[in-house]
C-alpha positions in Angstrom: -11.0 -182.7 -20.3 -11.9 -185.8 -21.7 -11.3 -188.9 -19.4 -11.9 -192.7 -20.3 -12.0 -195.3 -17.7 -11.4 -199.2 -18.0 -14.3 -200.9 -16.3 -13.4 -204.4 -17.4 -13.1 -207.1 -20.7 -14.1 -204.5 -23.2 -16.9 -201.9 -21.2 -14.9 -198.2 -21.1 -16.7 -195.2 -19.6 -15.8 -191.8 -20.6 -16.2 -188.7 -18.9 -16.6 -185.8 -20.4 -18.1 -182.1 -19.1 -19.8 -183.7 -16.4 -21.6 -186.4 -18.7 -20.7 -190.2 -18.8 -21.3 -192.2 -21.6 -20.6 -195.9 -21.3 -19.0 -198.8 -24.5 -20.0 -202.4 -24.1 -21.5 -201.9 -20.3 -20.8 -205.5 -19.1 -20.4 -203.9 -15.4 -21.0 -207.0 -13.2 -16.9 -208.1 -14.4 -16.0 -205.4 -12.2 -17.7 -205.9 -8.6 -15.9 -202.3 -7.7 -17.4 -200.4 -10.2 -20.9 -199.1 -9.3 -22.6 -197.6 -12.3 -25.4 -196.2 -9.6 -22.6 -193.8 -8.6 -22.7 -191.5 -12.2 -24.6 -188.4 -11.5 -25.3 -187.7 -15.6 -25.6 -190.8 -17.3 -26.4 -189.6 -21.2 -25.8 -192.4 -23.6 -24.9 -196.3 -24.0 -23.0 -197.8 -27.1 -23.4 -201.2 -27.9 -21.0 -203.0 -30.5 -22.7 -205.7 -31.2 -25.6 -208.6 -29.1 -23.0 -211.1 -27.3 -23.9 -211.4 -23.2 -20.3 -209.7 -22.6 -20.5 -206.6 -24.4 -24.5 -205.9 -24.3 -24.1 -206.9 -19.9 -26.2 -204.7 -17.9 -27.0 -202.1 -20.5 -30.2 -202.8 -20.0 -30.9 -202.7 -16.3 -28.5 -199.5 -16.7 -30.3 -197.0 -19.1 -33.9 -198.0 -17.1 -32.3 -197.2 -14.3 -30.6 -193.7 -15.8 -32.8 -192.8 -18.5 -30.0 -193.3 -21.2 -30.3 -193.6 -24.3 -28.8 -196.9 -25.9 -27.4 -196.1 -29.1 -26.9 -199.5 -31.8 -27.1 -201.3 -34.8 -30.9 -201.2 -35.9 -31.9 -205.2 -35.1 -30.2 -204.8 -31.8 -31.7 -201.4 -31.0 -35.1 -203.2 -31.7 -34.6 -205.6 -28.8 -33.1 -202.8 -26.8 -37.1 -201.6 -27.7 -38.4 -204.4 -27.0 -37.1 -204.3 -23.6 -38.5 -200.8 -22.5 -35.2 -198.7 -23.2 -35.0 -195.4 -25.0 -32.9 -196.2 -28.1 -31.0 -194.8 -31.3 -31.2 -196.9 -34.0 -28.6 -196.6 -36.5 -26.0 -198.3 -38.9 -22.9 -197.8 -40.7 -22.5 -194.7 -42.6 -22.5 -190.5 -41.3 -21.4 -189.3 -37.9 -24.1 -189.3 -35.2 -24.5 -186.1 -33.6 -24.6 -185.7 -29.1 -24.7 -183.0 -26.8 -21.2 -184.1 -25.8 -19.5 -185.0 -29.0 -20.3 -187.4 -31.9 -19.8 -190.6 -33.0 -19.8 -192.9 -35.9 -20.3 -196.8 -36.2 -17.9 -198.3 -38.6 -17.1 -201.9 -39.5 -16.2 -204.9 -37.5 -15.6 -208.3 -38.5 -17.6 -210.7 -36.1 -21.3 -212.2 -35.4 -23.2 -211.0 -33.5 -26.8 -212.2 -32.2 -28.8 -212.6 -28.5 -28.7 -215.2 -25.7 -31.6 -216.8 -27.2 -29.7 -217.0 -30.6 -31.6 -214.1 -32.1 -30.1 -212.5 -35.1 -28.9 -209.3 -33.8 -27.4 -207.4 -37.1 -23.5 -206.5 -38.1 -20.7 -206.6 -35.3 -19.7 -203.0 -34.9 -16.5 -200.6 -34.2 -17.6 -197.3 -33.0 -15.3 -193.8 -33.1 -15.8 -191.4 -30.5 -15.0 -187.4 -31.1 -15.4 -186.0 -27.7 -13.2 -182.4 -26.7 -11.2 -182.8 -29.9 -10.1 -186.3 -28.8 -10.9 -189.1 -30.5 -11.3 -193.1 -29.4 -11.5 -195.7 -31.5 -13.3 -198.9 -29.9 -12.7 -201.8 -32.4 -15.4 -204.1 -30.6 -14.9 -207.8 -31.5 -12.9 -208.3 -34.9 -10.5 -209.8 -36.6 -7.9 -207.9 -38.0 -9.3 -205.9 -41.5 -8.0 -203.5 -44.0 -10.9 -201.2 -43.0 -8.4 -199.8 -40.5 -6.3 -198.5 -43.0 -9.4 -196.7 -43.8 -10.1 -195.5 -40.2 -6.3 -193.9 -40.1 -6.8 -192.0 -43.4 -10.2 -190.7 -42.3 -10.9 -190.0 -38.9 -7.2 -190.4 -37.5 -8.0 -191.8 -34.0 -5.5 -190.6 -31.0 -6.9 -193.8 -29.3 -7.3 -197.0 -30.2 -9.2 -199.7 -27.7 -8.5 -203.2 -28.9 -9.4 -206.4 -28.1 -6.3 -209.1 -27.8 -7.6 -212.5 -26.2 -7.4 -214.3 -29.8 -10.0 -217.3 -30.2 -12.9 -215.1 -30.9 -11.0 -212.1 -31.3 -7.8 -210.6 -32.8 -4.4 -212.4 -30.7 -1.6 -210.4 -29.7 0.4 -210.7 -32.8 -2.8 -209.6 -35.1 -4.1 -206.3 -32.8 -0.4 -205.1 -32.7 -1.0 -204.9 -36.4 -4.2 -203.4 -36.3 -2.2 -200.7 -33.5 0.4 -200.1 -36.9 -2.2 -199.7 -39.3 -4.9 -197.3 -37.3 -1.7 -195.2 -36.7 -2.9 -193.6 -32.8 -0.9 -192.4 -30.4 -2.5 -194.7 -27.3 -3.2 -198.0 -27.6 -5.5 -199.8 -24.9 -5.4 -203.3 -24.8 -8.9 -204.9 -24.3 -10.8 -208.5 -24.4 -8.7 -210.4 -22.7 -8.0 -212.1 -19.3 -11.6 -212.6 -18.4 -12.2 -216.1 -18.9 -9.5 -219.0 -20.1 -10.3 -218.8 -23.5 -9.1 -215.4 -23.8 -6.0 -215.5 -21.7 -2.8 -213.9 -23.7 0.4 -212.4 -23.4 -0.4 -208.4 -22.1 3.5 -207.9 -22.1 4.2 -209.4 -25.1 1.6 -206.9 -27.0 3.0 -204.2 -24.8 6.4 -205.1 -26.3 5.2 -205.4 -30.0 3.5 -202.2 -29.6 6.6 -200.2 -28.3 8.2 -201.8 -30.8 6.3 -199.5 -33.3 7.1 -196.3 -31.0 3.4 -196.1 -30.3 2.6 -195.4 -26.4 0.8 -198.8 -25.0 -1.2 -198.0 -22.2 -2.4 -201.4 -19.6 -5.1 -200.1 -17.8 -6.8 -201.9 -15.2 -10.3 -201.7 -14.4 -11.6 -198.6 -12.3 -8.3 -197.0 -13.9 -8.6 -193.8 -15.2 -6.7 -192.6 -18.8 -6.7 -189.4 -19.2 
C-alpha cells in the first residue's frame, strides 16, 4: 500500500513497503511533523533551488543517509554540501528499490539563496506499487501535460494553486483537465500572503470536471 502524506506548501512524503521517500522537504512549515521520526528514510526529490522547496533537505539526508535525487547543477550544490546525491535531468525513468521515477518539465526559475544558478525547474512522476503521482513543482500551466496524460497517465496529480509565482486556481484546474488523474491534490498555497487563494473555489472547478479533489492538510494521510 502506497500512502502519501501532506507535510506542508508543496513537501509530500510517501510511504511505501516500510521506506519513505520525501518531494520538496521544506519541513520547518509544519512544526508537527518530525522527520527524526522515519525509521527508513531512502531518497529526497528536489524540484527545483528556491528556499521553500529545497528547506531542510539538507540537514535531512546528513542526518538519514538519503540520497537527494535532482537536476545536475542543483545536485552539485547538494555535493557541495556533504550529501549523497543522484544527479540527473530530463529524459528516461530513474530506477529505486521502491519504485521509479522520472523528472519531466516545469516552467519556472530556479536558483540558490545566494542567487546561484541552480538549472531547469522540474515536475517529477512517481511509479511506486502500480500507483503513480505526479508532483508538478512550480509552473505555469504548459501543454507538456497533455503529454504527461498520453504517456505516463498519472492517478495523482499534486499541484500548486497560490498564483503569483505559480499557476492560480483557474490555470491548475486546467492543468487537473488536461493531465486527466483521478485525485487531484492542491498544493502551494496558503503559506504566506502572496500565495493566498480560493481552496474551495478550485475544489469546485475541479468537481466540476468529475475529477475527485482531495484538500489535505498537513500531517494528513492520502491513501
Amino acid at each position: 500500500m502506497v500512502d502519501l502524506k501532506y507535510i506542508g506548501h508543496s513537501a509530500f512524503e510517501i510511504q511505501t513497503k516500510g521506506t519513505s521517500i520525501l518531494i520538496d522537504p521544506y519541513v520547518s512549515v509544519n512544526e508537527n511533523y518530525d522527520y527524526k521520526k522515519i525509521e527508513k528514510l531512502t531518497d529526497i526529490f528536489l524540484t527545483h533551488a528556491h528556499e521553500d522547496h529545497l528547506g531542510e533537505a539538507i540537514e535531512i539526508a546528513k542526518k538519514k543517509k538519503a540520497t537527494i535525487t535532482a537536476v545536475v547543477e542543483l545536485a552539485k550544490y547538494c555535493q557541495e554540501m556533504k550529501c549523497k546525491t543522484r544527479e540527473v535531468n530530463f529524459g528516461g525513468w530513474l530506477n529505486y528499490e521502491w519504485g521509479r521515477a522520472i523528472f519531466l518539465p516545469a516552467f519556472h526559475s530556479s536558483s540558490l539563496p545566494e542567487g546561484r544558478y541552480a538549472g531547469h525547474a522540474a515536475s517529477i512522476l512517481f511509479d511506486v506499487e502500480g500507483v503513480r503521482i505526479y508532483h508538478a513543482g512550480d509552473t505555469c500551466l504548459h501543454s507538456e501535460m497533455k503529454t504527461i496524460k498520453e504517456l505516463y497517465r498519472p492517478n495523482i496529480a499534486l499541484l500548486p494553486i497560490g498564483g503569483t509565482y505559480t499557476m492560480d486556481v483557474e490555470h491548475a484546474a486546467v492543468a487537473a483537465q488536461w493531465l486527466g488523474a483521478q485525485t487531484v491534490i492542491p498544493m502551494h498555497y496558503g503559506t504566506f500572503p502572496a500565495i493566498q487563494t480560493d481552496v474551495q473555489r478550485f475544489l469546485q472547478l475541479v468537481q466540476m470536471q468529475n475529477t475527485n479533489c482531495c484538500v489535505l492538510n498537513p500531517n494528513e494521510i492520502k491513501q
